[in-house]
N, C-alpha and C positions, 0 to 999 in steps of 0.2 A: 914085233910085239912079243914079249917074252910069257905065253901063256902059261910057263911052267915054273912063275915066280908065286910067291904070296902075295894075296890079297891084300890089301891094305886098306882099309874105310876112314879116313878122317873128316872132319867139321873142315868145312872149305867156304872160301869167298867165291860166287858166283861170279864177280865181278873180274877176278885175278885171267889176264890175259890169255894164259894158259886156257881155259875154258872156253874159251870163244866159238874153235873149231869145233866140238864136242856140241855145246846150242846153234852154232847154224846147221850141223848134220842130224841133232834135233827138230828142231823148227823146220827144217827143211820135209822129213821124211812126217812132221804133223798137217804141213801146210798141203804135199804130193796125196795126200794120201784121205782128208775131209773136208768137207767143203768150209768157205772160210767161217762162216758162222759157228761151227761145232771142232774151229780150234782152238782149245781150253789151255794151250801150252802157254807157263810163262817166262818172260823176257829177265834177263842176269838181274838187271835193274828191280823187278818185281821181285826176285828170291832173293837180292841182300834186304829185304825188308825186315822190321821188326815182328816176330811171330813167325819167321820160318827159319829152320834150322834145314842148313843146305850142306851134305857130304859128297867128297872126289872118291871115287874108288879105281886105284892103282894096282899096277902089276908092273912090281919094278918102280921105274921112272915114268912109265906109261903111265896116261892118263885115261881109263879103258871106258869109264860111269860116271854117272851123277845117281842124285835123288835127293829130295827133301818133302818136309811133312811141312804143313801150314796150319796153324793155328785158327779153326772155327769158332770154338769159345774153350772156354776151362777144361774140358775135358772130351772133345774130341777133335780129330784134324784130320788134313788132308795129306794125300800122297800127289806132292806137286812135280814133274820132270821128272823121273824115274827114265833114264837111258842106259843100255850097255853100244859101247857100239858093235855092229853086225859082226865086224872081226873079230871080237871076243867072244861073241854067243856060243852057246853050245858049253859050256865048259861050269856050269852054275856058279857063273858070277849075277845075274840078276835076283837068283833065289837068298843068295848071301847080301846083296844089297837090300834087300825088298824086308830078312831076318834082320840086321841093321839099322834099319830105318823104324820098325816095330819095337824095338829091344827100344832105342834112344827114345821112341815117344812114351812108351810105358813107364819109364825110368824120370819123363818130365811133368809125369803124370796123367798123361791121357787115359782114359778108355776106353775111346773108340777112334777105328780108322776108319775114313771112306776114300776114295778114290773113282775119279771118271777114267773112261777109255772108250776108245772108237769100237764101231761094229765091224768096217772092215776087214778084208783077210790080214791085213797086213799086222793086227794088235789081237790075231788068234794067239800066239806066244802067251802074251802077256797076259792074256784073260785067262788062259790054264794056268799060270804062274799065279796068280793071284789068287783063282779057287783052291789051286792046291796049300795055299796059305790059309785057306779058310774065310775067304770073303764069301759075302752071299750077295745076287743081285738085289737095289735096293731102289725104292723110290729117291729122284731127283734132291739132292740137298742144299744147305749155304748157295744160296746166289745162282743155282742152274733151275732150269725149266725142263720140261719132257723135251727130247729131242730123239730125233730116226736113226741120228746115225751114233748117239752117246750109249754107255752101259753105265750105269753107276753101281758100285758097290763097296762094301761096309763089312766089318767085324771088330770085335772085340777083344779089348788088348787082356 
């Protein structure tokens, strides 16, 4: 994996073959890690729907990320799949995805993002990644209930 290529963020088809490997090392590492009720992850199927905007983030010809935002109403959404994979961590490619996905929803006029993640050790990363984006913890939104092992969180674009 060519770490010391340029980033590349494009609009991508969740559904394109290539992706496959990327949501089952996904899904998998959602499913290993909460119990099945409080996994909120969704399926290629679910993200080529209308209202989410789904990006590949490359290095090279690698295919290293995902992430996309989902449409709650007019003017706020969500951060749906947001993955790096492990081999690439470290190197602020999730911080560039996560500016990315912020910059594209502001620009399609949101004003606000929310976003769930496990409590888990294992989505420690990402919950610093996020506050350090400026999410703040937030009551339950769109379509979730309180839950033990969820964090929901939210800011303004």
């Amino acid at each position: 994996m060519p770490l010391h290529a340029t980033p590349i963020i494009r609009r991508d088809d969740p559904l394109s073959p290539e992706f496959q490997p990327l949501f089952d090392r996904h899904l998998k590492l959602m499913r290993e890690t909460s119990p099945p009720e409080s996994v909120h992850a969704l399926d290629p199927g679910d993200l080529a729907s209308p209202g989410v905007s789904f990006f590949g983030l490359r290095l090279g010809n690698a295919l290293v990320g995902m992430g996309a935002f989902k449409a709650i109403d007019a003017t706020h959404a969500e951060i749906k799949s947001m993955h790096v994979l492990s081999e690439a961590r470290g190197a602020g490619l999730a911080a560039l995805l996560l500016e990315h996905l912020l910059r594209e929803a502001r620009a399609a006029g949101f004003t606000r993002m929310s976003l769930e993640t496990g409590v888990e050790p294992a989505f420690t990363a990402a919950r610093s990644l996020y506050e350090r984006a400026g999410f703040d913890i937030c009551a339950p939104f769109e379509g979730y209930c309180e839950d033990p092992n969820s964090v929901f969180m939210t800011r303004s674009l």
